[in-house]
BADO-76264 format. One record per residue (C-alpha): y, x, z. Coordinates in pm, whole numbers, plus 50000, padded with zeros to 5 digits. Last residue first. Layout:
<recs>
YXZ;...
</recs>
This chain:
<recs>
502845589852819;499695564452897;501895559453205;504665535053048;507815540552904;509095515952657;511185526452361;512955496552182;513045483251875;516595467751817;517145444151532;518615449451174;519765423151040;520425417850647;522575385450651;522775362150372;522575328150617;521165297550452;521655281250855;518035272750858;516575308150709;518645326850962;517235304951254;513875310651099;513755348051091;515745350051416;513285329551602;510105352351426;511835381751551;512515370451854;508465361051917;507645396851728;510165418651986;509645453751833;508775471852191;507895507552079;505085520952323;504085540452643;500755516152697;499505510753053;496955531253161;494335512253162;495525484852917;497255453353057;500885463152992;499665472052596;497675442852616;500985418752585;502235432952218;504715459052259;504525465051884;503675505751865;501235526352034;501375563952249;498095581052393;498845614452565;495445634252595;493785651152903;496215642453159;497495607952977;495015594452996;491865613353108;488755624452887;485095619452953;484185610752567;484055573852627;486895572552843;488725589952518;487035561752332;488715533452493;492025553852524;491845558652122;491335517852089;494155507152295;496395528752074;495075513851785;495815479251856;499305493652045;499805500951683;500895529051472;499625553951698;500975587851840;498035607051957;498885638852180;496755661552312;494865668751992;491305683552006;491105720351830;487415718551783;488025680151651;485925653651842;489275634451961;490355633051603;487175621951462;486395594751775;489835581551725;489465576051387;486195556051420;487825536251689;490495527151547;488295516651232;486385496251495;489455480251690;491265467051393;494835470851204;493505478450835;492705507950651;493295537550854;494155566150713;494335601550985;497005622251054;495205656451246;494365672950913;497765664850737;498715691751033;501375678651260;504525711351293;505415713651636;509455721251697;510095693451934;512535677451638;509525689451434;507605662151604;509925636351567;510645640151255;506465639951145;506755606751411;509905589551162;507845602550876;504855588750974;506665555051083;508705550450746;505205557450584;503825526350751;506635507050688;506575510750286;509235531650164;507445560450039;509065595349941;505925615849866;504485650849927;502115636250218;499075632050015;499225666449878;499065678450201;495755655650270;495185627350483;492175623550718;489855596950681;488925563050774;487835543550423;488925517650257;491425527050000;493055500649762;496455518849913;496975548150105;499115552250434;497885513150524;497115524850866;498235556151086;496305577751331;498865606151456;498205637951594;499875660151797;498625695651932;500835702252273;501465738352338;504815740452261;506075718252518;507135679152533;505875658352284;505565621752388;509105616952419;510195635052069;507045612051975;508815580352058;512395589951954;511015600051615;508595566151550;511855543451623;514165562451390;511865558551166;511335521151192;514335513651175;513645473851222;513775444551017;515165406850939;516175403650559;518725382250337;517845391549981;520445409849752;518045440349726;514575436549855;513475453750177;510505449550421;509425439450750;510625403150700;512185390950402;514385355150381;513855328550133;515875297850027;514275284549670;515975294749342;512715289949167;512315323449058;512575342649342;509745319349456;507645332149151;508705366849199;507515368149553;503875348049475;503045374849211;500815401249343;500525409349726;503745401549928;505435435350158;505275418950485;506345383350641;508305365650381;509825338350515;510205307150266;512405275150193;512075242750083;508435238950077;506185220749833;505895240249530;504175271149676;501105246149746;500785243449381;500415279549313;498315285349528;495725256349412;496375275049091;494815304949265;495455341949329;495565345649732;496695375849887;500525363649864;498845345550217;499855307850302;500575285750614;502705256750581;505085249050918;506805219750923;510585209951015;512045187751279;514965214151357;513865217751744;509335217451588;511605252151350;512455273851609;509335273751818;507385275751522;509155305951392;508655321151717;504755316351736;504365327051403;505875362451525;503725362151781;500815353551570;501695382551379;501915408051614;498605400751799;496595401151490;493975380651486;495355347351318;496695370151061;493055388250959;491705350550851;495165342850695;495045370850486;497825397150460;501205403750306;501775361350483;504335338950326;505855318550613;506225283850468;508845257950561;508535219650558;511175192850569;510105183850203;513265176550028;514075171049636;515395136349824;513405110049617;510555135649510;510045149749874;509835111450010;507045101149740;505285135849822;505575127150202;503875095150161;505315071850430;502805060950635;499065055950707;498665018550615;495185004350677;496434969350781;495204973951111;497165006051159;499824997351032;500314969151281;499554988851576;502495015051461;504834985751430;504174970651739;504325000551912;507535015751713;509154982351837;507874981552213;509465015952239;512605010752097;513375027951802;515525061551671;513725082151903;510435079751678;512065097251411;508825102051134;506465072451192;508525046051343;511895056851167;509975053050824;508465019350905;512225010051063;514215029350727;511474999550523;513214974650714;511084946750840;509584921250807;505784933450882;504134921650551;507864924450330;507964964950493;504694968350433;504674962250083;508144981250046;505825012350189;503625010749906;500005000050000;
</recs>
């Protein structure tokens, strides 16, 4: 049934039907009761939101553009605080949250990308979901990466990395080491880098926060052999793990491990318990995010606090408003006793 058909079967407006299902404050109680029983008897679910999107050209729902799958998303602690803020922002400005991951090449894709009125890109997008909003002229706002002319919430991350490991490195006989992720791409395997793998000018995040900890190290005046900065392909506990156990194995055994996650960080003082080794008098162990294990890890993580539930707020709020800013928010170093 059409929504004028239940409007003429009720007697009432068809703004009341709508008002009862989508602005419940703008009825009495009894009413949107009566109303809502009514509908239900007859079968009628409510206003179509397709119908409504067409007449207005507005959905009322936002998507957040994942870099990575929605599977992996859901269990990373960064990223579903960052969700978390969004949502926050957006349930106060009666909008919706839709889901989706640049990682996915489909028409169905390609049809949900249709639907919302604005986007936040969370991570450098896979294949051709970025150019394809460009393209429509849609509200968008980047997170965590760069695009010129396109309002943007980030950090420094460099600058970030080299005040951490200037703190974590403090006399000339420490041996640093640094276990990184995503520093080569369409490779999926934990291994050590190479110094022909480091003679490059990236701009992806990751590399940002190598350089940032290489600066930071030479700022202390140690030089971090390609041999002790090791790949790792994705954010999880087992490749952590895996790198950990080479670097912590090595006949010269680092002292210091600066991490590009409190994920991984967690992860290296597992396996230095493991091996018999003591945090932080045997080996410094430093993260990145902040994220709420790195207070409940034994020791307590020394990290970079990058504020993913403000983030996500400021992503949306900016998004709302149309704003053209390119922010740049504060990452801060927390001290804790794994450094």
């Amino acid at each position: 049934m059409s929504l004028k058909d239940v409007s003429k079967l009720l007697g009432v407006s068809t703004a009341t039907i709508s008002n009862a299902f989508n602005r419940p404050d703008q009825l009495s109680v009894a009413l949107r009761s009566r109303i809502l029983s009514e509908c239900e008897r007859i079968g009628y679910a409510g206003p179509s939101m397709i119908a409504r999107s067409l007449r207005s050209g507005q959905s009322d729902v936002i998507a957040v553009m994942l870099s990575d799958s929605l599977t992996y998303s859901f269990s990373d602690p960064m990223a579903t605080d960052f969700m978390a803020g969004i949502t926050e922002v957006l349930a106060k400005a009666h909008k919706q949250l839709l889901l989706l991951s640049s990682t996915i090449k489909s028409d169905a894709q390609i049809r949900a990308e249709s639907l919302p009125d604005g986007f936040i890109f969370y991570g450098a997008p896979e294949g051709d979901s970025f150019n394809r909003v460009i393209r429509s002229g849609k509200p968008l706002i980047v997170v965590d990466f760069d695009y010129p002319e396109v309002p943007s919430v980030n950090i420094d991350n460099y600058e970030a990395c080299k005040q951490l490991a200037s703190h974590a490195i403090t006399n000339a006989s420490d041996i640093p080491a640094i276990l990184g992720m995503r520093l080569k791409h369409n490779d999926d395997h934990v291994h050590p880098l190479s110094a022909t793998d480091l003679d490059h000018d990236k701009q992806e995040i990751s590399w940002q926060r190598l350089f940032g900890y290489l600066a930071g190290a030479q700022q202390s005046g140690i030089e971090i052999l390609p041999e002790h900065i090791v790949h790792l392909p994705i954010n999880i506990m087992s490749q952590a793990e895996e790198g950990a156990r080479y670097l912590l194995s090595q006949p010269k055994r680092p002292n210091v491990i600066l991490c590009m996650s409190d994920i991984i960080a967690i992860a290296v003082c597992k396996v230095a318990r493991e091996l018999g080794l003591r945090v932080p008098e045997d080996v410094k162990v430093t993260g990145f995010d902040d994220i709420a294990e790195a207070t409940r890890n034994q020791p307590p993580l020394t990290t970079i606090s990058q504020q993913g539930y403000e983030k996500g707020q400021l992503a949306a709020n900016l998004l709302l408003k149309a704003s053209n800013e390119r922010t740049m928010m504060d990452a801060k170093l927390v001290v804790r006793e794994s450094a």
